[in-house]
C-alpha positions as CSV (number, residue, x, y, z in Angstrom):
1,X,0.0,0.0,0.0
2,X,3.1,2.5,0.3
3,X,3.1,2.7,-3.4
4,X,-0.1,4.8,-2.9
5,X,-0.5,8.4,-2.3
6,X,-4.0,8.8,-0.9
7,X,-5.8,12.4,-0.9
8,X,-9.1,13.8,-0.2
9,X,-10.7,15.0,-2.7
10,X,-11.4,18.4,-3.8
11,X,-13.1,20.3,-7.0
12,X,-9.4,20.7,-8.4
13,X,-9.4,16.7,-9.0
14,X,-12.7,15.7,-10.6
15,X,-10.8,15.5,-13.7
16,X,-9.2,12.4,-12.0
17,X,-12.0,11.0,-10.9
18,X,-13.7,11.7,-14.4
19,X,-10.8,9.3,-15.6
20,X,-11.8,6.6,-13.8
21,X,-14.7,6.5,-14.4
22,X,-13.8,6.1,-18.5
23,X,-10.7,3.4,-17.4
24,X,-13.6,1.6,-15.2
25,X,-16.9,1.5,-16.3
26,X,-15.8,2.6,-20.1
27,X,-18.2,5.8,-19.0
28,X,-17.5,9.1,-20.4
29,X,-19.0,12.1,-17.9
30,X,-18.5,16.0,-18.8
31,X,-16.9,18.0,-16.2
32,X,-20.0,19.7,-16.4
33,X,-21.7,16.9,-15.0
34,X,-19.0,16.0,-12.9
35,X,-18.7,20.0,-10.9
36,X,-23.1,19.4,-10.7
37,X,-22.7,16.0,-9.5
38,X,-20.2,16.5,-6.6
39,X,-21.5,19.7,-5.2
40,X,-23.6,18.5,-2.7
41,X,-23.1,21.9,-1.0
42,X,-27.2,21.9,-1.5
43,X,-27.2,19.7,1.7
44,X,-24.1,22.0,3.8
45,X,-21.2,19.7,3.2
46,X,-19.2,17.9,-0.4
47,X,-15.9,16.9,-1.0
48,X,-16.4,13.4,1.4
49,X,-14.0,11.2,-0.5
50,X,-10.7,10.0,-1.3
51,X,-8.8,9.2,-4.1
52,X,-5.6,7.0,-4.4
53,X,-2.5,7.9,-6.8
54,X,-0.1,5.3,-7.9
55,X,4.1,6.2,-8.1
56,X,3.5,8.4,-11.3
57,X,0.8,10.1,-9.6
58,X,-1.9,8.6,-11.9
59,X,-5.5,7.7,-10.5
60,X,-5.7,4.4,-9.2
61,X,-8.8,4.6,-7.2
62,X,-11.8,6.5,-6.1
63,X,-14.4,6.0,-3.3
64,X,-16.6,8.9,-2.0
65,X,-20.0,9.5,-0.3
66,X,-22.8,12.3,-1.2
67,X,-23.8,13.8,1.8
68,X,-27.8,14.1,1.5
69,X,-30.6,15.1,4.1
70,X,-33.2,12.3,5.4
71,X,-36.2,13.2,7.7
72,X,-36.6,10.8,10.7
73,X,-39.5,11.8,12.8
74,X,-39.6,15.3,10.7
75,X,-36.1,16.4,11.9
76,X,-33.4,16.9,9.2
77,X,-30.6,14.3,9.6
78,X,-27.5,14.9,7.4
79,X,-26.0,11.1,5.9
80,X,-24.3,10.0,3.1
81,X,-24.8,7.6,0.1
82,X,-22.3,5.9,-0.9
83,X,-21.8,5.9,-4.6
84,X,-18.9,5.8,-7.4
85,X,-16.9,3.1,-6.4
86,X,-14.3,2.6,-8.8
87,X,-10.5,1.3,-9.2
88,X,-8.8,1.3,-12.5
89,X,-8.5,-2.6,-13.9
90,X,-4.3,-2.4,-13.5
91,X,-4.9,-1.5,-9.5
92,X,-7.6,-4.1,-8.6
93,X,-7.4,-6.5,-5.8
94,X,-4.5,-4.6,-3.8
95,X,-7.0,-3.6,-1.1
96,X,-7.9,-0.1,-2.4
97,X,-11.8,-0.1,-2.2
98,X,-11.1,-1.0,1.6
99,X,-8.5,1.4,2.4
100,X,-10.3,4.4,0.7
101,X,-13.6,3.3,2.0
102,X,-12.5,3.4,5.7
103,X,-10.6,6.5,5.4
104,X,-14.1,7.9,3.8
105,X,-15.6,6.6,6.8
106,X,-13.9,8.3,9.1
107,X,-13.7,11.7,7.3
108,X,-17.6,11.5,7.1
109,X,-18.1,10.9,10.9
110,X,-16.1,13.7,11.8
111,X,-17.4,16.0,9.8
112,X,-20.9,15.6,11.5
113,X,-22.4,12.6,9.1
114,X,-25.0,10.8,11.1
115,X,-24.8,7.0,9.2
116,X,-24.0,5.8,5.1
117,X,-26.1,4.2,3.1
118,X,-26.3,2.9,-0.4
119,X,-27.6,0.4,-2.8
120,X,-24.5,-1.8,-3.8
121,X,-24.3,-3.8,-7.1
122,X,-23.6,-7.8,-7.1
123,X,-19.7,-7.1,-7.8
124,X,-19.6,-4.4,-4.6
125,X,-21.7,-6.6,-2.3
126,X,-19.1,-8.9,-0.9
127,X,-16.9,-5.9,0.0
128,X,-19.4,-3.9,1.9
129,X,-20.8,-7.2,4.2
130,X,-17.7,-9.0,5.1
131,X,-15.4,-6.3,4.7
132,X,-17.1,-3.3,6.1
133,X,-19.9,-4.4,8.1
134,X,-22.6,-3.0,6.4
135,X,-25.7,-4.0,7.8
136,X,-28.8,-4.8,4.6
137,X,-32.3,-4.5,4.9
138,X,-33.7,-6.0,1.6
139,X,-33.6,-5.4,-1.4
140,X,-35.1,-2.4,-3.3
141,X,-38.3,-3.6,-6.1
142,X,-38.7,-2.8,-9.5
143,X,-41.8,-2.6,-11.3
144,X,-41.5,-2.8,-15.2
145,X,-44.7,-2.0,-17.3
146,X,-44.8,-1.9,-20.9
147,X,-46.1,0.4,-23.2
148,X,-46.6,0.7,-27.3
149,X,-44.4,3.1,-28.2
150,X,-41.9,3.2,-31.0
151,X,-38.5,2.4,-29.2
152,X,-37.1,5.7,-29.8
153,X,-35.6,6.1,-26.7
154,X,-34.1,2.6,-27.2
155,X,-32.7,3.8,-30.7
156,X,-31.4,7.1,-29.3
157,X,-29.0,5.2,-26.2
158,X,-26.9,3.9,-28.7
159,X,-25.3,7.0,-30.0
160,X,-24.0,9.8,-28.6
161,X,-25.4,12.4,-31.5
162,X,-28.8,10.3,-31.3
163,X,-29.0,11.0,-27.5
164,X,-28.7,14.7,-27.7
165,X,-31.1,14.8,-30.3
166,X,-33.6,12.8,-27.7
167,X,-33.0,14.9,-25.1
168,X,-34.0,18.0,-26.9
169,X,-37.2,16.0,-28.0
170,X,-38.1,15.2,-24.4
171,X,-37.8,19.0,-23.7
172,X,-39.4,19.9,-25.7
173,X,-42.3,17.7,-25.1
174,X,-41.8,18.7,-21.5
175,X,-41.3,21.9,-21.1
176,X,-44.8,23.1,-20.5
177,X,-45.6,20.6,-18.0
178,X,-42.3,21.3,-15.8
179,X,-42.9,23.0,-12.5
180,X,-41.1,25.1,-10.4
181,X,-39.0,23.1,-7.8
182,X,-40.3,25.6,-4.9
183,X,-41.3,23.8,-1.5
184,X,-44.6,25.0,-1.8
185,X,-45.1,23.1,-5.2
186,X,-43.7,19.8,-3.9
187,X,-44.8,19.7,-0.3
188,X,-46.7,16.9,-0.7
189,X,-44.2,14.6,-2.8
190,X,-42.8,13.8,0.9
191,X,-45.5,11.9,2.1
192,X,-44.6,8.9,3.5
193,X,-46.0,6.3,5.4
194,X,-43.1,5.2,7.3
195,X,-41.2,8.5,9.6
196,X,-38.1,8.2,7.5
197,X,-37.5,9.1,3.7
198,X,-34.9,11.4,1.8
199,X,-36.0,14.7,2.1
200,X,-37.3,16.0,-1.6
201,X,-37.5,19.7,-1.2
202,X,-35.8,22.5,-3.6
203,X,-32.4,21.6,-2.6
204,X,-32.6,18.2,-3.5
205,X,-34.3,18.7,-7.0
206,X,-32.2,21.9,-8.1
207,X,-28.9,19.7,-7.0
208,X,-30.8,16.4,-8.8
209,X,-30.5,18.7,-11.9
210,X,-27.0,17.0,-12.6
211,X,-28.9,14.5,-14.5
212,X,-31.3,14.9,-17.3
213,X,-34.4,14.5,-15.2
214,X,-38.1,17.0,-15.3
215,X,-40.0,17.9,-12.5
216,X,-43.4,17.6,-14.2
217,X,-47.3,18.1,-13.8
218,X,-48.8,15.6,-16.2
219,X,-52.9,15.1,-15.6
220,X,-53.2,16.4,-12.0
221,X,-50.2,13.9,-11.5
222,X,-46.8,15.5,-9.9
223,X,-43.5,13.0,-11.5
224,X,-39.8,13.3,-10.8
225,X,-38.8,11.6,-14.1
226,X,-35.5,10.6,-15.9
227,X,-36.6,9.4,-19.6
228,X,-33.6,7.5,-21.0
229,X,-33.7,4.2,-22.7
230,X,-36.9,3.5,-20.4
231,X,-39.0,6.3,-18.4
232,X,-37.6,6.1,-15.2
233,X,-39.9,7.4,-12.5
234,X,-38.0,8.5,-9.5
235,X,-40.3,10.4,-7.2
236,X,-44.5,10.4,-6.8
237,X,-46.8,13.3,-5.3
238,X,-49.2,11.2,-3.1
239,X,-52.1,11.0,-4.5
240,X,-55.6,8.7,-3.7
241,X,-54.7,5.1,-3.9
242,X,-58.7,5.1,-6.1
243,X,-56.6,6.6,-8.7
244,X,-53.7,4.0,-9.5
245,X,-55.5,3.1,-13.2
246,X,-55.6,7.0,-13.7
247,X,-51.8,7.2,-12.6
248,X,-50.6,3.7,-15.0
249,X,-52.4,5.5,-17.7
250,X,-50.9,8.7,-17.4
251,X,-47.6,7.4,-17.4
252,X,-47.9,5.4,-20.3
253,X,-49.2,7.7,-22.0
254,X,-46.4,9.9,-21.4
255,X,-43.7,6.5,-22.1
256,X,-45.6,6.7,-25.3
257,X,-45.0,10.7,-26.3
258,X,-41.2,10.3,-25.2
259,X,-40.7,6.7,-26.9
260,X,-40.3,4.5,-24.3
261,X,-41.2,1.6,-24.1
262,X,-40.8,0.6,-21.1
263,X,-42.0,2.5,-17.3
264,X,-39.6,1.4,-14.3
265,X,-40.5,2.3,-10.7
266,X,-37.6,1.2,-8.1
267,X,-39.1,1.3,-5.0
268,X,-38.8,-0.4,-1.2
269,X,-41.4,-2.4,0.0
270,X,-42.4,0.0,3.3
271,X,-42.6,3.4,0.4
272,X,-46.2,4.3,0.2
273,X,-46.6,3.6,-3.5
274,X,-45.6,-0.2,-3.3
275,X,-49.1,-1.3,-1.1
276,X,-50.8,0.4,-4.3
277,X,-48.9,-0.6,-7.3
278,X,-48.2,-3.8,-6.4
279,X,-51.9,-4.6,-6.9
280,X,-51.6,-4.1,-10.7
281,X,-48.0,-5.1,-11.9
282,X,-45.8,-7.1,-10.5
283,X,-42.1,-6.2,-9.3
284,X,-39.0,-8.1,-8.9
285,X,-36.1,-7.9,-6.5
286,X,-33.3,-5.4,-7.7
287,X,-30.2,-4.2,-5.7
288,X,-29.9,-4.6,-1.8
289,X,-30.8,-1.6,0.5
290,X,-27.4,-1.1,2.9
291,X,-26.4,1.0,5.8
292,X,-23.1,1.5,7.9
293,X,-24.2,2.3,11.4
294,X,-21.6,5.3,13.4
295,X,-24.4,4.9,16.4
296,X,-27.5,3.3,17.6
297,X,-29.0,6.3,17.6
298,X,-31.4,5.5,14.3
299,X,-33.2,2.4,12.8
300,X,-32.8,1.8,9.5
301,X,-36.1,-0.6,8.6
302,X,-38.4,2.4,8.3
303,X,-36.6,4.4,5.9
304,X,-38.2,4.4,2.6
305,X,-36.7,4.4,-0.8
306,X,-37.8,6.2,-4.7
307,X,-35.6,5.7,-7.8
308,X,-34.6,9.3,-7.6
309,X,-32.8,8.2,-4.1
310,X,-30.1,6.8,-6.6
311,X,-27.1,8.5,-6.8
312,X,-27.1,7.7,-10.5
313,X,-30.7,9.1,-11.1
């Protein structure tokens, strides 16, 4: 490990972290994206990460938490998600997702972060339970509904040119039904059932704004929505459970207008929507829900999960 220089990160080295993410997930991010990504300033702290340089002070490996807010028992509770894990292929298996993790860890806690949490993939899993004691509370579900629509978004994902040009089209379509991200317009997209959720108010949709995602009033129906190769719906305004064939019609219809063909809602069992959509498609079990405790101050069952609780949505 002495052949490592290890720093925490800061907005002057993005453009290292950018690299690794092309040598290791063959992913090509903007800076753009990058600087909107990693300012998590929105919630009152960024920068919670470290990155490891080998002996020609190259990148060798990255591993960071976004601070965030959650509500438990309507207080604001500052945590972290864990997110862009990544170590170049040349640097793998030489302990660096542990080492950097840990040091994260620690940086995090000090800095007033009350627990991590995060949804690892198969290939992170084994790290985070035998190597970091994360503790897992299921597994997140995703519903899949098909629609008609001419697989333009499909089309569109496989080119870069053909992407932009989708984008535009989705804005366009958009554009009237987007609302403005004030608190009194999305109060009510924070119901929950269970007393702890990530807190969606204007500082978590303006810094959500990394991504190409719309805030939108479709049919009396308030949607946080990411419309890629599939419309992905990331956050719901409650709304009457009478109404769930209103609400699969309206987003279809809108899968349709954007062409995609397929809807995908990720969300935990104990979120309010799953009691009501689970009665007309069914869902499958997708990525594992995860915590690293710093206390016993907080439970973790009762928080509740929406796609847009990704770090990648």
């Amino acid at each position: 490990m002495s052949e490592y220089i290890f720093k925490r990160i800061e907005k002057n080295v993005y453009h290292d972290i950018r690299t690794l993410y092309t040598r290791s997930f063959y992913s090509k991010r903007s800076m753009e994206y990058m600087y909107k990504k990693y300012n998590t300033s929105f919630f009152g702290l960024s920068d919670i990460g470290y990155i490891a340089y080998d002996k020609n002070d190259s990148p060798a490996a990255y591993y960071g938490v976004f601070p965030i807010i959650i509500s438990i028992n309507s207080k604001d509770v500052l945590v972290a998600q864990s997110g862009d894990t990544m170590t170049d292929p040349e640097h793998r298996k030489k302990g660096l997702f542990t080492k950097l993790a840990l040091m994260t860890y620690e940086l995090a806690k000090n800095e007033g972060v009350k627990f991590v949490f995060g949804f690892p993939n198969k290939n992170s899993l084994p790290g985070f339970e035998r190597k970091l004691n994360w503790e897992f509370y299921g597994n997140m579900k995703e519903f899949k509904i098909k629609t008609n629509a001419f697989p333009l978004a499909e089309i569109s994902s496989k080119s870069l040119f053909l992407r932009r040009i989708h984008k535009k089209y989705c804005k366009v379509i958009l554009d009237s039904k987007i609302i403005n991200r004030s608190d009194s317009e999305i109060s009510n997209i924070n119901f929950e059932n269970p007393d702890s959720f990530i807190k969606k108010d204007t500082n978590f949709f303006n810094y959500k704004q990394f991504s190409s995602t719309f805030l939108i009033r479709y049919n009396d129906f308030t949607i946080f929505i990411k419309p890629e190769v599939h419309l992905n719906i990331g956050a719901v305004e409650k709304f009457d459970k009478k109404r769930i064939n209103d609400f699969i019609k309206t987003i279809k219809k809108l899968a349709f207008k954007l062409g995609c063909r397929k809807i995908v809602i990720p969300i935990s069992k104990n979120h309010w929507l799953y009691s009501i959509i689970s009665k007309n498609s069914n869902s499958k079990e997708c990525i594992p829900i995860g915590f690293l405790r710093f206390s016993d101050e907080y439970r973790f069952e009762n928080i509740s999960f929406i796609g847009s609780d990704y770090d990648t949505f």
